[in-house]
N, C-alpha and C positions, 0 to 999 in steps of 0.2 A: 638588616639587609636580607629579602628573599634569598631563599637557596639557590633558586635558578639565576638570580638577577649574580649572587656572587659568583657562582661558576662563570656567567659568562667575565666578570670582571677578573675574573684569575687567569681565565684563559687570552683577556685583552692587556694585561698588563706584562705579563711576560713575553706576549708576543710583539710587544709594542718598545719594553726595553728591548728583549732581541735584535728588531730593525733598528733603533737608536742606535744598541750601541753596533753594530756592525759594519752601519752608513760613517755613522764619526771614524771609527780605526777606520775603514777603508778609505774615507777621503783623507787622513792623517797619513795613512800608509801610500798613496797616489801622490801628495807635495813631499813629502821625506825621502820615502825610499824607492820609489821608480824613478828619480831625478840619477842615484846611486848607479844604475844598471841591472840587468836581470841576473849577474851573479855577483853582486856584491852583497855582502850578506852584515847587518850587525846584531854583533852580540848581546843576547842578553844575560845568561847564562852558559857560560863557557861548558862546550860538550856537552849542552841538552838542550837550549832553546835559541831559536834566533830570529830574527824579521828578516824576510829576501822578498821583497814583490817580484809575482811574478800573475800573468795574466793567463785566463783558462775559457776557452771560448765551448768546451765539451762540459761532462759531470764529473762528477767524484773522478781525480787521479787524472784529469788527461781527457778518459776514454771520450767517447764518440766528436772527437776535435773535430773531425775530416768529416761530419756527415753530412750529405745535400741537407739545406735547405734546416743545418741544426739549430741554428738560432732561431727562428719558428716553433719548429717543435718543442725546445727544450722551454721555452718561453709559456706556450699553451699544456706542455705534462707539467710545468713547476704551477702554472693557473688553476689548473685541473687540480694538481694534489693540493692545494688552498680550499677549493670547495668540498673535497673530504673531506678535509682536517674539520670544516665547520658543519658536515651533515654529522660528521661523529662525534660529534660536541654537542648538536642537538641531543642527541641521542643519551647522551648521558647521564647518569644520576647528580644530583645536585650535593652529594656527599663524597665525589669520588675526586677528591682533590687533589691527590698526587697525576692521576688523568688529564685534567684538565691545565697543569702546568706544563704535564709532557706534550699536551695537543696546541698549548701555548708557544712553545720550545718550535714545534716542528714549521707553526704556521707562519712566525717571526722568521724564523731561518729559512723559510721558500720565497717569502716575500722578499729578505734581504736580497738573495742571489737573484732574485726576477725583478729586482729594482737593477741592479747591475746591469743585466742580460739587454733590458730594454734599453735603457740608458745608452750604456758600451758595446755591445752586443760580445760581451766576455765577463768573467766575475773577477775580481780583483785577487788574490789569494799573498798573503805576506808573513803568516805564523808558521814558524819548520822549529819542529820536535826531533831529537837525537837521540836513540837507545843507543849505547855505544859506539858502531861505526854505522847504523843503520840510517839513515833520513830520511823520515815519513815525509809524503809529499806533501806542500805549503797547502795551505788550509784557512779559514776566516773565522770570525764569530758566526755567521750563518752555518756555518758547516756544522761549526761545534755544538751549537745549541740544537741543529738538527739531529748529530751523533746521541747527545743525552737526549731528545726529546721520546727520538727510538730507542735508546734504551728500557726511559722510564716507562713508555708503551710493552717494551718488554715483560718486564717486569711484572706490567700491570695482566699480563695476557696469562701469568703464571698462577695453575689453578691453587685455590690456598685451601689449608688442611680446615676440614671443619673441626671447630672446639669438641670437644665430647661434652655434654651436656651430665652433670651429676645426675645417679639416678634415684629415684623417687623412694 
């Protein structure tokens, strides 16, 4: 397989399991646990994990719930950072693999939530994490794959020490 031809395969497999698996748990999480109520919560792991649907018509955490006209918007910035993800995917080297998984990561998990958005016009949200008495707000596989994808983007932006070259 070409370089270029495998980059883009890395970048469509990961972002392809991403909406997979996202769309399955979130319509798994819609017949199970939104039938439950918005606070009834079950266990998976006593004091650290648990499933609670609950529905998020804003982004990350809530914010911009109330804004005119947000389902539009958030609908065409989630479109918009899709064509990113794929002008910097053009952009790429054909050896930059950890890259092309995290642009995989990011472009699955924009899609996942802009498949919701359209659909329901809210994303679905059912994973809640517990640090002690803390509870991180509910979250999806889109979210999460998009959390690592920026990570591994991170990572990827961090500049790397050059080798020293022996000398002559």
């Amino acid at each position: 397989m070409s370089g270029t031809r495998r980059k883009y395969t890395v970048f469509a497999v990961f972002g392809i399991v991403t909406v997979v698996l996202d769309q399955w748990t979130k319509i798994l999480a819609r017949e199970v646990l939104k039938p439950l109520g918005p606070f009834q919560t079950k266990t998976v792991i006593d004091g650290f994990f648990d499933l609670r649907y609950s529905e998020n018509t804003g982004v990350a955490f809530g914010m911009l719930q109330q804004m005119p006209g947000g389902r539009v918007v958030l609908t065409l910035v989630a479109a918009a950072a899709f064509v990113v993800v794929l002008h910097y995917l053009r952009r790429t080297e054909v050896d930059q693999t950890r890259l092309h998984v995290a642009l995989g990561l990011v472009g699955g998990g924009a899609i996942g939530n802009l498949i919701d958005r359209i659909a329901f016009g809210r994303v679905s949200d059912f994973i809640v994490w517990h640090i002690k008495r803390h509870e991180w707000p509910a979250f999806n596989i889109a979210d999460a794959a998009l959390v690592v994808g920026v990570i591994l983007l991170a990572i990827d932006m961090i500049p790397r020490r050059r080798e020293a070259k022996p000398a002559a």
